[in-house]
KEBA-87978 format. One record per atom (N, C-alpha, C): x, y, z; residue in three letters. Coordinates in steps of 0.001 Angstrom, whole numbers, padded with zeros to 6 digits, always signed. Layout:
N
XYZALA/...
REM end
This chain:
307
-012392+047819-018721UNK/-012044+049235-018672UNK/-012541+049932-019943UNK/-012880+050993-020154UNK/-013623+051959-020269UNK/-012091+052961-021013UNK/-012258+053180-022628UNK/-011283+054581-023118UNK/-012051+055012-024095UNK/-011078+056372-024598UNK/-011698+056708-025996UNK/-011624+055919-027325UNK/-010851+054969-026471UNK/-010456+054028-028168UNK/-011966+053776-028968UNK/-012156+054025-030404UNK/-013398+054131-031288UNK/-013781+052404-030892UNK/-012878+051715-030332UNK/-013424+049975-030540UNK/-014125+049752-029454UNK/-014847+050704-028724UNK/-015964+050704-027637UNK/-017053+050509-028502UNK/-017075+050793-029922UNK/-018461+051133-030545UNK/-019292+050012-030790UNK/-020360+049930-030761UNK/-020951+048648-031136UNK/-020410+048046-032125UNK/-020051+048310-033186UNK/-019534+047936-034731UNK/-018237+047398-034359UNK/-017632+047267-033331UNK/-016764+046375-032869UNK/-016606+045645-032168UNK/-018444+044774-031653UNK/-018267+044248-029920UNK/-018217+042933-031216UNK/-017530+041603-030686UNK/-017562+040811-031330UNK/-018826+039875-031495UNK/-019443+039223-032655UNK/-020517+038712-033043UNK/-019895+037033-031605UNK/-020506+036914-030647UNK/-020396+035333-030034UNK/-021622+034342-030519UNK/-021454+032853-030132UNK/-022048+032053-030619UNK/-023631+031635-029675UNK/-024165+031782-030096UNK/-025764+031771-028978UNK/-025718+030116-028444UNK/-026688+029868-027355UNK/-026434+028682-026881UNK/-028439+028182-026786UNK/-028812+027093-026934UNK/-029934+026824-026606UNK/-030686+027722-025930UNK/-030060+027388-024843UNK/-030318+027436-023097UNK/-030350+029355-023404UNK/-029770+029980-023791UNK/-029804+031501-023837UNK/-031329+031636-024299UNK/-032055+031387-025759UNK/-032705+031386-026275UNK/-033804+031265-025741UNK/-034364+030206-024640UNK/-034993+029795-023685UNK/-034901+031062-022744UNK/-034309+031230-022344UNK/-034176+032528-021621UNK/-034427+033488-021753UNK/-034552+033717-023510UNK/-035399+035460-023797UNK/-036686+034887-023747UNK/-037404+033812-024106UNK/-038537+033310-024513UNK/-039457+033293-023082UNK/-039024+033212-022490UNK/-039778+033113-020767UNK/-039137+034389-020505UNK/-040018+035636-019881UNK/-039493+036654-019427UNK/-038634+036412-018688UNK/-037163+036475-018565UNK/-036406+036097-017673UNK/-035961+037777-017023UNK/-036180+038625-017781UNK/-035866+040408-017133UNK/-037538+041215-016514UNK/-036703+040862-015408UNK/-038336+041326-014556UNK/-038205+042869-014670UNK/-038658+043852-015720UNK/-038210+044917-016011UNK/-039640+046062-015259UNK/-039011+047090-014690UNK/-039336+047851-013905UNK/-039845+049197-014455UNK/-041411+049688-014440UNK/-041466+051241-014720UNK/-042160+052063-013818UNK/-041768+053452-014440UNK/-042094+054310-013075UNK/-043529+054449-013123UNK/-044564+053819-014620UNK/-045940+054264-015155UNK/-046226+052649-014633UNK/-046086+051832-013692UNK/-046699+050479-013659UNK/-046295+049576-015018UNK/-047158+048927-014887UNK/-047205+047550-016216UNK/-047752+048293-017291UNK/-046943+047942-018406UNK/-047304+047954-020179UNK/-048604+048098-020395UNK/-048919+049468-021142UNK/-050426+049813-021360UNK/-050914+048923-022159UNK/-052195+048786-022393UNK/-052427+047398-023207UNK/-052453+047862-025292UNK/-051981+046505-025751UNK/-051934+047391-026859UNK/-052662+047929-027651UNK/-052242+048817-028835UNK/-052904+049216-029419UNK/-054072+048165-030609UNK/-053666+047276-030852UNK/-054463+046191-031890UNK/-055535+045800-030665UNK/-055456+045842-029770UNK/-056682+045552-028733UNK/-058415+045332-028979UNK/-058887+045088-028031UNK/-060013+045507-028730UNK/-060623+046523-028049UNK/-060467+047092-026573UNK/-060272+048319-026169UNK/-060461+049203-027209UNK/-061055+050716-026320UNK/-061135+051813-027053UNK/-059490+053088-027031UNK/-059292+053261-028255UNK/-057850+053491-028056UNK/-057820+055149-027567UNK/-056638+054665-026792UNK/-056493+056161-025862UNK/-056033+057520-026790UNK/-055673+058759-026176UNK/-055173+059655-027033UNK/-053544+059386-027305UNK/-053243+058986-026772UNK/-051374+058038-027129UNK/-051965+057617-028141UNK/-052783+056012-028040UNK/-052854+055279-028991UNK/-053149+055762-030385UNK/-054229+057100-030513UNK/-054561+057153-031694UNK/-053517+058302-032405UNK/-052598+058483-031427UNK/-051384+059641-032000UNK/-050283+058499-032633UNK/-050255+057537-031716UNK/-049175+056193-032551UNK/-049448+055909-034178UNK/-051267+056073-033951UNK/-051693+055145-035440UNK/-051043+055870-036439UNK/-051579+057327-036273UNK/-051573+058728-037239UNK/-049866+058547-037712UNK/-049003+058364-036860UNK/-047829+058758-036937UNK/-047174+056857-037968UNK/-047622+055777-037286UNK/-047862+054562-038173UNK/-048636+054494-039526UNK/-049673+055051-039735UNK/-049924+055438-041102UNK/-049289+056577-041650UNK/-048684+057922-041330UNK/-047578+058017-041766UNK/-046218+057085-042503UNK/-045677+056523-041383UNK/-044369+055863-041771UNK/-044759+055256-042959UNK/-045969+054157-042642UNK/-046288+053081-043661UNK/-046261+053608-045241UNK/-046144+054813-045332UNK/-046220+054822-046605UNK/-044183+054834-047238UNK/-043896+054967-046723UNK/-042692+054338-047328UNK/-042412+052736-046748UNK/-041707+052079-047974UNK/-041456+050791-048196UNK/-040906+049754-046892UNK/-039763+050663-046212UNK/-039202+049943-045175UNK/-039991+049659-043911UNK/-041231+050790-043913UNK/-042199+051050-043037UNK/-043710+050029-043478UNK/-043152+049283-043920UNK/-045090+048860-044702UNK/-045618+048119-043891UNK/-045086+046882-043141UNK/-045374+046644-042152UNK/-046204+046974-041035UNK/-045578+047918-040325UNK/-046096+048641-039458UNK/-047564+048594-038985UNK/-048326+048871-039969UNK/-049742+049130-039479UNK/-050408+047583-039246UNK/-050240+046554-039585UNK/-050659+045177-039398UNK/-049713+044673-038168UNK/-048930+045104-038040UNK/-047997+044652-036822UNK/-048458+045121-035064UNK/-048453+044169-034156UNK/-049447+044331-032877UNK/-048363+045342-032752UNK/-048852+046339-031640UNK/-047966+047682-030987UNK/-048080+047551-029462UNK/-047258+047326-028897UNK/-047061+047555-027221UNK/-046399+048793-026753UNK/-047177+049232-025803UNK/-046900+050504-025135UNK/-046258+050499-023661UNK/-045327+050618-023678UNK/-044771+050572-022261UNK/-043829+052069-021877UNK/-043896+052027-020575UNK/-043057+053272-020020UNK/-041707+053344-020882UNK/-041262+054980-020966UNK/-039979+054956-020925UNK/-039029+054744-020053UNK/-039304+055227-018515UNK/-038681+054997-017836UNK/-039170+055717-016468UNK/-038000+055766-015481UNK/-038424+056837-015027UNK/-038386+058020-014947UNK/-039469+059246-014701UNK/-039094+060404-015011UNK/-039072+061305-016054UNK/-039295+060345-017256UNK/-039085+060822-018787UNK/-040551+060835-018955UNK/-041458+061142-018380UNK/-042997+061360-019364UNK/-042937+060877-020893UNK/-042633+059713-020977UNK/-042488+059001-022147UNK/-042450+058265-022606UNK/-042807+057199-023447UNK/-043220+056307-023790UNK/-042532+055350-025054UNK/-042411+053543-024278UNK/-041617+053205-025678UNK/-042794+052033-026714UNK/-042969+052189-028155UNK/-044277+051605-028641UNK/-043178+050138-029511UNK/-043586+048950-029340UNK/-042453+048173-029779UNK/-043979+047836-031028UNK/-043513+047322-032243UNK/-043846+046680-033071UNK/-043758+045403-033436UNK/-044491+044633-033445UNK/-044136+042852-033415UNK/-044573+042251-034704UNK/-044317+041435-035426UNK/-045207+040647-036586UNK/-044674+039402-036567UNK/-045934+038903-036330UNK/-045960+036796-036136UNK/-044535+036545-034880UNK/-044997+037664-034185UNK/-043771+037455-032821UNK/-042797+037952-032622UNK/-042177+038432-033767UNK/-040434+038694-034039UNK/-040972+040790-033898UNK/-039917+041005-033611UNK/-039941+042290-033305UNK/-039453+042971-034741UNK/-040133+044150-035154UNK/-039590+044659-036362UNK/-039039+046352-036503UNK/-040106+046574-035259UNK/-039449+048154-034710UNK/-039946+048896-033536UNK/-039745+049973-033544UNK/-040326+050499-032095UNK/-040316+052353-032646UNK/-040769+052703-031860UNK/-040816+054356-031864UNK/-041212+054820-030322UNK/-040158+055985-030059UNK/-040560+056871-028511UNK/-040692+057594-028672UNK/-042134+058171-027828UNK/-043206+059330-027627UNK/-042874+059801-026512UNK/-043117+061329-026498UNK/-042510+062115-025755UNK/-044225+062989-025038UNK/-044278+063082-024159UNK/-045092+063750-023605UNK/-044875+065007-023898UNK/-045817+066336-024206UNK/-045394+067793-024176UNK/-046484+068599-023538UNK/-045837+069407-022590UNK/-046676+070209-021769UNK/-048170+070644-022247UNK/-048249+071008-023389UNK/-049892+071649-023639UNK/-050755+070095-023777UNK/-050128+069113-023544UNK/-051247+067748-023561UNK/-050720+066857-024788UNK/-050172+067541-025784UNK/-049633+066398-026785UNK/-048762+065640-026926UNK/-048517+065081-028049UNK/-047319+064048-027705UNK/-046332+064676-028673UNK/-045154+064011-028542UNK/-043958+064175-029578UNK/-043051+063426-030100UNK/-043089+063046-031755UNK/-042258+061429-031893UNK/-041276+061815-031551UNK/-040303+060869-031012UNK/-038898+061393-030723UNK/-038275+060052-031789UNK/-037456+059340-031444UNK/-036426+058289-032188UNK/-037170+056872-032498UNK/-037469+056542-033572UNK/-037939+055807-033853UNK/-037015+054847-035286UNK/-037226+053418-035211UNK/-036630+052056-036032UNK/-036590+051389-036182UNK/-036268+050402-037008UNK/-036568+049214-037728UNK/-035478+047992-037859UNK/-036163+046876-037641UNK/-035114+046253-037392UNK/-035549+044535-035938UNK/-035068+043510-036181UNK/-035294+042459-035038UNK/-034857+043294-033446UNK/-033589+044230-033357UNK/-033380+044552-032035UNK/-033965+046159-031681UNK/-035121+046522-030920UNK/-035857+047312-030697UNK/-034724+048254-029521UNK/-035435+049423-029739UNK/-034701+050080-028052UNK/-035364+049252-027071UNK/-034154+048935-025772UNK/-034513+048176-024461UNK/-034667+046493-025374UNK/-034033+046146-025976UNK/-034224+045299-026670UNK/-033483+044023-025351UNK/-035109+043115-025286UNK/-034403+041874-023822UNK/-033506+041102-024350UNK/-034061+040743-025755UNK/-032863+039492-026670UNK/-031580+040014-026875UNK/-030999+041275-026693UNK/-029738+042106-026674UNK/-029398+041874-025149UNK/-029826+042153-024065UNK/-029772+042643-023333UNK/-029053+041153-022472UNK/-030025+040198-022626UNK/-029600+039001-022296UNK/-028355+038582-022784UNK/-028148+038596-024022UNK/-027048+038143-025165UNK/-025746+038875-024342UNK/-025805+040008-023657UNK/-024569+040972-023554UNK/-024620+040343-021509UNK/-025426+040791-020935UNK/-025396+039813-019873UNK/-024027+038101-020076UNK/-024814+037482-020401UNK/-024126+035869-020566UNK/-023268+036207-021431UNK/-022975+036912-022127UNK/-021512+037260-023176UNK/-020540+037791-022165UNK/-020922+038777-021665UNK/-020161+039628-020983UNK/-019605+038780-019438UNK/-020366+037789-019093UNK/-019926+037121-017858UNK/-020618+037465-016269UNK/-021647+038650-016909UNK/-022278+039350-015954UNK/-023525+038831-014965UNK/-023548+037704-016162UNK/-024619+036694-015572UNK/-024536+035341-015755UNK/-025454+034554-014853UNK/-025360+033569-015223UNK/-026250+033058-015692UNK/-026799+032404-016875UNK/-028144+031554-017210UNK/-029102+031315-015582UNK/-029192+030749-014901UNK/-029260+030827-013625UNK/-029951+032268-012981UNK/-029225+033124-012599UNK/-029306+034563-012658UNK/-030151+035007-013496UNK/-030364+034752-014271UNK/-031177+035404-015498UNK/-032198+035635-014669UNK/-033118+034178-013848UNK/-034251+034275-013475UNK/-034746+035130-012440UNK/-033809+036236-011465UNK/-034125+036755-011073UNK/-033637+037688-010809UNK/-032925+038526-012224UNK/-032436+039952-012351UNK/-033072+041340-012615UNK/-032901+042119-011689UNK/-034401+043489-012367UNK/-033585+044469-013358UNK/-034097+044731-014084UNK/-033754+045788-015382UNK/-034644+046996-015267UNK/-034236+048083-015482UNK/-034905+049138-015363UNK/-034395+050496-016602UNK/-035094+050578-016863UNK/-035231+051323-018214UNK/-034620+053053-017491UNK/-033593+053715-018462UNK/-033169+055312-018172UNK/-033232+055396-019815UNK/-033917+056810-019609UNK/-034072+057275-021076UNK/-033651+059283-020777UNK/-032815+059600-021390UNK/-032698+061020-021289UNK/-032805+061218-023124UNK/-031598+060736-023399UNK/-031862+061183-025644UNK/-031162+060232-025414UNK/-031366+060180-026849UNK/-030991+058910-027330UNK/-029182+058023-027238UNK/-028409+058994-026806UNK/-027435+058656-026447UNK/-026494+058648-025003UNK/-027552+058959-024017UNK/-027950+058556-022866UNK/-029263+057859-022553UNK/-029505+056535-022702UNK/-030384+055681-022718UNK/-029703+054052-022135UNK/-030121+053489-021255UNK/-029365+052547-020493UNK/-030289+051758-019429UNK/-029982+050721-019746UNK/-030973+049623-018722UNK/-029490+049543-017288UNK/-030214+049793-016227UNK/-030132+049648-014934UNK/-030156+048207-014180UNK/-029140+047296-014441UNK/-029246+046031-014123UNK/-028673+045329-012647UNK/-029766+044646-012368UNK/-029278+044209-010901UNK/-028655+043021-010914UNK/-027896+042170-010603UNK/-027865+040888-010642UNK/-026683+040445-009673UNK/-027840+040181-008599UNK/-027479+039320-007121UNK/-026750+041143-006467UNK/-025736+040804-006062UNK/-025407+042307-004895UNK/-024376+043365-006275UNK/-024790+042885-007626UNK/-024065+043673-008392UNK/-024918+044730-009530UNK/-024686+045983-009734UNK/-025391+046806-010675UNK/-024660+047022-011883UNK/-025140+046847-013110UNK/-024525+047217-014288UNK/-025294+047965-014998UNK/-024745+049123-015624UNK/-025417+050019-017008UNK/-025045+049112-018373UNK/-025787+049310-018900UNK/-025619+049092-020502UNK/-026491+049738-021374UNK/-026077+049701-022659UNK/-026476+050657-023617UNK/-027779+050205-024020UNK/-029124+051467-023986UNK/-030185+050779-024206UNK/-030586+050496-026322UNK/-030083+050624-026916UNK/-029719+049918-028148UNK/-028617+049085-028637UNK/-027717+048702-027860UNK/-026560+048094-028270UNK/-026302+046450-027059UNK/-026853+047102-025681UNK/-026756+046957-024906UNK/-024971+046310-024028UNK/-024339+046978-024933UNK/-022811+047181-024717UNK/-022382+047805-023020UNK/-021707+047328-022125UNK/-021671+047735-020624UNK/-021498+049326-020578UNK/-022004+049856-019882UNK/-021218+051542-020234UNK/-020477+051801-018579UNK/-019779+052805-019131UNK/-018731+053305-017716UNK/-019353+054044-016799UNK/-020853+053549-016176UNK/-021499+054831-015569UNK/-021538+054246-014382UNK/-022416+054974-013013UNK/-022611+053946-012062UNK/-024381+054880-011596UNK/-024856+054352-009908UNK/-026256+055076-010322UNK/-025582+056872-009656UNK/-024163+056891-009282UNK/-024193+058371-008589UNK/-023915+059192-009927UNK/-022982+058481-010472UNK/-022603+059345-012129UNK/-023422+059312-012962UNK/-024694+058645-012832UNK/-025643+059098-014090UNK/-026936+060025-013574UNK/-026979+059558-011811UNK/-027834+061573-011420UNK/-027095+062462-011147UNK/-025604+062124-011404UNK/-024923+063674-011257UNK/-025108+064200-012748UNK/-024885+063422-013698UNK/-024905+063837-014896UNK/-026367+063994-015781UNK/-027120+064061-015039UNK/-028395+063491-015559UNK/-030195+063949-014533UNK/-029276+064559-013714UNK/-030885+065203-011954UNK/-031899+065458-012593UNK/-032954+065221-011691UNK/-034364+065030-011788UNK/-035003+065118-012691UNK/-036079+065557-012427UNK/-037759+065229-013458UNK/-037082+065931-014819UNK/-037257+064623-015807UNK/-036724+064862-017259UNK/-038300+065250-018367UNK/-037726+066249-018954UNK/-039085+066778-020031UNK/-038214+066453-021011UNK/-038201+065426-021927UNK/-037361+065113-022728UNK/-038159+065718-024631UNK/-039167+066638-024603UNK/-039611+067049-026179UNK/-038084+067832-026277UNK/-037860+067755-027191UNK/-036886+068452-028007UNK/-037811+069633-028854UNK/-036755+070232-029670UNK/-037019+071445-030604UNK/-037343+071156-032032UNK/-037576+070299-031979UNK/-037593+069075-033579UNK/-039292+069437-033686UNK/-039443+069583-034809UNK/-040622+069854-035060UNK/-041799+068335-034876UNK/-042818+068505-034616UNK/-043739+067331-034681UNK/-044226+067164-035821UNK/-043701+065661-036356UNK/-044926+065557-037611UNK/-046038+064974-037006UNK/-046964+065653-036135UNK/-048497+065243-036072UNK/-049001+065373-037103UNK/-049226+065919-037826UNK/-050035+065629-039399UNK/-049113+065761-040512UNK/-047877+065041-040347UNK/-047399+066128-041517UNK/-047038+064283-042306UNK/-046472+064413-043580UNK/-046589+063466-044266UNK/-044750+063301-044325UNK/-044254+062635-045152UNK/-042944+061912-045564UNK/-042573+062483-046512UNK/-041643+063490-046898UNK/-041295+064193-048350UNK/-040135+063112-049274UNK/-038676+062414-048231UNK/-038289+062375-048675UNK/-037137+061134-047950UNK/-037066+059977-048614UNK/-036621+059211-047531UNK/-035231+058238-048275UNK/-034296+058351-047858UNK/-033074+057893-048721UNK/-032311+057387-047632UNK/-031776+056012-047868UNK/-031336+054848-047124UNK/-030126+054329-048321UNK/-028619+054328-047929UNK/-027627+053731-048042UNK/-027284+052768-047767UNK/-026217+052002-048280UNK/-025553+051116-048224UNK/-024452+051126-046372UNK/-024636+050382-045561UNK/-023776+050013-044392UNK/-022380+050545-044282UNK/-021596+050636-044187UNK/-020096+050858-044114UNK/-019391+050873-042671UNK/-018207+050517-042818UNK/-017628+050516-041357UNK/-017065+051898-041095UNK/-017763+052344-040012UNK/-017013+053842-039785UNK/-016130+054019-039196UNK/-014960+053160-039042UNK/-013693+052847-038624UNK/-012749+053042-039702UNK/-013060+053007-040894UNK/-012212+052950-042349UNK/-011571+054171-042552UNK/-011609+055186-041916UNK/-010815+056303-042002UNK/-011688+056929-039918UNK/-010272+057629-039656UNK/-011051+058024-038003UNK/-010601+059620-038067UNK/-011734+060356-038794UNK/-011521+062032-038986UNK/-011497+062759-037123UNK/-012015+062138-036412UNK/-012277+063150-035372UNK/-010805+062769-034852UNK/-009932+062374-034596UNK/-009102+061429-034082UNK/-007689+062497-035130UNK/-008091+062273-036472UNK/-006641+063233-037240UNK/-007485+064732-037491UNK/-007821+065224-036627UNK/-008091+067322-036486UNK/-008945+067329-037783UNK/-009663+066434-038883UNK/-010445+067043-039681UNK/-011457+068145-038854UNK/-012153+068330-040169UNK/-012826+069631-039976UNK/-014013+068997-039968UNK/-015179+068938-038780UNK/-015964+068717-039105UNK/-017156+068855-040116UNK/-018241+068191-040367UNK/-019263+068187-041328UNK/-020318+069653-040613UNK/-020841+070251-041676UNK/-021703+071452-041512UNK/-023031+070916-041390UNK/-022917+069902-040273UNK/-024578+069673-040471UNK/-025879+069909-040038UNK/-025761+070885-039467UNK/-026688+072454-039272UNK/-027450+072796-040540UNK/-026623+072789-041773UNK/-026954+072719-043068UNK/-027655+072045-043516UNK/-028904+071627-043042UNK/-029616+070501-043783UNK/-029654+070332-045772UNK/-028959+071291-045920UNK/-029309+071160-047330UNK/-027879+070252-047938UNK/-027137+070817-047416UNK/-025904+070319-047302UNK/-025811+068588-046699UNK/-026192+068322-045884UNK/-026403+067393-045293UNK/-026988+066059-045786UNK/-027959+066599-046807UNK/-029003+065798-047400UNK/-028221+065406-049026UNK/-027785+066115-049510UNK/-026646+066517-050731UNK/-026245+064953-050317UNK/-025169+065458-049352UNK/-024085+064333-049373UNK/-024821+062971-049064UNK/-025720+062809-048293UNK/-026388+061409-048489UNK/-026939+060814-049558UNK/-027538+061736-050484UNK/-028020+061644-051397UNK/-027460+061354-052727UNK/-025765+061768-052276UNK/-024700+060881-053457UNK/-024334+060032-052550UNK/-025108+058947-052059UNK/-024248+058189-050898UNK/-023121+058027-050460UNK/-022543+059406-050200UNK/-021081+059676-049398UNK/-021528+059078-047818UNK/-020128+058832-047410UNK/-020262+058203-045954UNK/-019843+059613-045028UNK/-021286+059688-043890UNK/-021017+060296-043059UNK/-021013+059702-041583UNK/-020358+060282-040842UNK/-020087+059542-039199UNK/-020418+061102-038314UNK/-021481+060294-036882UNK/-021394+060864-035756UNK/-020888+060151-034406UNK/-020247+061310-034265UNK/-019191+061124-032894UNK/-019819+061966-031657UNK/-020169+061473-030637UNK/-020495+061789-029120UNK/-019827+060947-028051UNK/-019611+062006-027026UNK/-019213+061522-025767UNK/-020074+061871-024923UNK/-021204+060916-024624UNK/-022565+062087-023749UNK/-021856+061124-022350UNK/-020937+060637-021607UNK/-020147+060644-020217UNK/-018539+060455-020341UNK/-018578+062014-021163UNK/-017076+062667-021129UNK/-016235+061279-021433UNK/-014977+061760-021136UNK/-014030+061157-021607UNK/-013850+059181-021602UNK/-014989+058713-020957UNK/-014688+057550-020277UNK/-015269+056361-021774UNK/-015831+057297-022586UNK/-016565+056260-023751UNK/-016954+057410-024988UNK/-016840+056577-026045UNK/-017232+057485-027698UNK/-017898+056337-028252UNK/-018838+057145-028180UNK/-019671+056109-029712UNK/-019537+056979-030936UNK/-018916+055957-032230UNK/-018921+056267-033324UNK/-020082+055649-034321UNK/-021100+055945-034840UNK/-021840+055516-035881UNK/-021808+055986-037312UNK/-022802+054833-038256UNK/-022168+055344-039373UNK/-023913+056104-039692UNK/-023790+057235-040466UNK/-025246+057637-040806UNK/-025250+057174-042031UNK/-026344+056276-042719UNK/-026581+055759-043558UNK/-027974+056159-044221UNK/-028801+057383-044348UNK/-029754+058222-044884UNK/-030104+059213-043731UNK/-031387+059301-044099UNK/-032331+060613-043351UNK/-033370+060399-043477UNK/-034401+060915-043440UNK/-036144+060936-043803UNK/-036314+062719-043332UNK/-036577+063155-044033UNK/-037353+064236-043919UNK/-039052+064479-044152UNK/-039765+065227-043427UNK/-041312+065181-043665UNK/-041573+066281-044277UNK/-042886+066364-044088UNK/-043503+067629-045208UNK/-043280+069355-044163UNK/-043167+068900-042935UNK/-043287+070097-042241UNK/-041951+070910-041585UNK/-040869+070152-042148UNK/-039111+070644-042663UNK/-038378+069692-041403UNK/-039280+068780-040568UNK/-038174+067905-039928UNK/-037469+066963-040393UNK/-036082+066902-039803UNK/-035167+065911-040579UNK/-034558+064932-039511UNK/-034487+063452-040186UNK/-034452+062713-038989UNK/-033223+061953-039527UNK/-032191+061836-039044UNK/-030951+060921-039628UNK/-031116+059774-039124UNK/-030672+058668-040280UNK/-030366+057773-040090UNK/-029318+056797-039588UNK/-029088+055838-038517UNK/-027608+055745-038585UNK/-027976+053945-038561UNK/-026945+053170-038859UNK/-026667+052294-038502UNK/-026278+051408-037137UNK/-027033+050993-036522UNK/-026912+050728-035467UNK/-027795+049822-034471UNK/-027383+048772-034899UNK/-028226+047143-034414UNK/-029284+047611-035111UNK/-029453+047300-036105UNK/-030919+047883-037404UNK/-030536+049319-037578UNK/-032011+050073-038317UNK/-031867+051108-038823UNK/-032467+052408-037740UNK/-031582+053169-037164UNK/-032575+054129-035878UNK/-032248+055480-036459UNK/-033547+055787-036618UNK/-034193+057393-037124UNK/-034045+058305-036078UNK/-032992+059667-036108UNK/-032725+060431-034846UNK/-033307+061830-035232UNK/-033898+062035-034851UNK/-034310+064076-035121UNK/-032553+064730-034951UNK/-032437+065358-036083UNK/-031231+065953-036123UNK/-030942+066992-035282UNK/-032199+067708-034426UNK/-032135+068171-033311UNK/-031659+067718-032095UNK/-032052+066643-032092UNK/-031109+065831-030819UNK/-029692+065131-030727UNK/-029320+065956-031939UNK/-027716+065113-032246UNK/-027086+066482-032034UNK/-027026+068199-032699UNK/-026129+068712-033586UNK/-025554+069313-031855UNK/-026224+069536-030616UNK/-025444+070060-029596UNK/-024366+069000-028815UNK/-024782+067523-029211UNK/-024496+066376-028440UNK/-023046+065721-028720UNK/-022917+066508-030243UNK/-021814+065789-030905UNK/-021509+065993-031937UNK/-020527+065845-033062UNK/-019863+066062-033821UNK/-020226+065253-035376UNK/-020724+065972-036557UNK/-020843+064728-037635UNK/-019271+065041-038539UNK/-018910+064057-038895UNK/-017559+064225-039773UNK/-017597+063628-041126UNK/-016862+063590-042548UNK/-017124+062767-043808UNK/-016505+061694-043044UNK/
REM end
């Protein structure tokens, strides 16, 4: 069952013990995963001539790379696969010597270009299978067995409606597509909440050429240690980017709170920096299975930031 209690949040699903036999199971595609664009474009390290996606990924990868947490990046193979269906959009995973280190999603935009949307760092990627599996056989939802012939299907609206579509045998489950935690949805409540052809660019500015001004990363914290939305505080002004950036910047702890399917679930995260670029976009940071970079545009209508 499904409440507002804050211990829905990832930061409280309990760490379980992995088993061989699981491990084996991410290693052989065991999630026969489904898109509305066909099979995974081929990647970018290829030897192919790279498409106009591909050479908007690089631009935006030599970007990142110049800060530290990002250095990686440009030596690391890049796979391009659908977002989903419906979302004209695209998810780019990052790999080095196998292990996954991050990912970033591109957004299609009407005049022909693209648009970074949420991008991060970290072993568990968005749509992450080694999560996905782990919460499956944790959760009881599957069986090792089952594994081998369950379909997964990728929903991407923003980033806090995002959810793999899981079949397994005559049963369907949602789960969270970064946490991959079960969510309270089903497929009628997420196209009632959610109908047709999705243009998912936001109002967030594009850094297509723009460079990295300013990038500040904190220390972790549990955002359970005080619960402001819960005792009537006043929320955080974070519309205020100036304000906003202040308080990270004395590494005060800030938290965002959303309910993007009403009352039935809250995710609480902790924001642990920002990155801002040269062309005034600001992208928060939060904690959350690694480090995921959000355009602060796609948070301030969705939900609530609090100290």
């Amino acid at each position: 069952m499904f409440s507002t209690r804050p211990s829905r949040s990832h930061l409280r699903r309990k760490q379980s013990i992995w088993h061989a036999a699981l491990t084996v199971a991410v290693l052989w595609v065991g999630v026969h995963s489904q898109h509305a664009y066909g099979s995974a474009a081929p990647s970018v390290s290829s030897d192919h001539a790279p498409s106009k996606l591909e050479k908007q990924v690089q631009v935006w990868v030599s970007r990142l790379a110049e800060q530290k947490p990002f250095r990686h990046w440009p030596a690391a193979d890049s796979q391009i696969e659908a977002l989903g269906p419906g979302t004209h959009g695209w998810l780019v995973l990052f790999t080095k010597e196998g292990k996954h280190i991050g990912y970033m999603v591109v957004h299609a935009v009407t005049d022909g270009t693209f648009q970074l949307g949420e991008y991060g760092l970290g072993p568990f990627p968005l749509f992450s299978q080694q999560l996905l599996v782990r919460s499956l056989i944790d959760g009881g939802l599957a069986t090792e067995t089952q594994l081998r012939s369950i379909t997964a299907v990728k929903h991407y609206v923003h980033p806090f409606a995002a959810a793999w579509e899981v079949k397994v045998g005559g049963e369907t489950y949602w789960l969270d597509a970064k946490t991959a935690e079960q969510l309270p949805v089903n497929v009628d409540s997420w196209k009632k909440m959610f109908p047709g052809d999705l243009n998912l660019a936001t109002d967030a500015d594009n850094p297509e050429e723009s460079g990295i001004e300013a990038l500040q990363l904190n220390e972790t914290f549990d955002v359970y240690e005080k619960l402001p939305w819960l005792t009537q505080e006043a929320p955080f002004p974070a519309k205020n980017a100036k304000l906003l950036q202040q308080r990270l910047d004395g590494a005060n702890h800030l938290r965002y709170v959303t309910e993007p399917f009403g009352d039935a679930m809250l995710y609480a995260v902790s924001i642990i920096g920002y990155q801002r670029w040269s062309n005034g976009r600001l992208d928060v940071a939060m904690d959350m299975e690694g480090t995921r970079f959000v355009p602060i545009e796609a948070l301030l209508n969705k939900g609530l930031f609090y100290r």
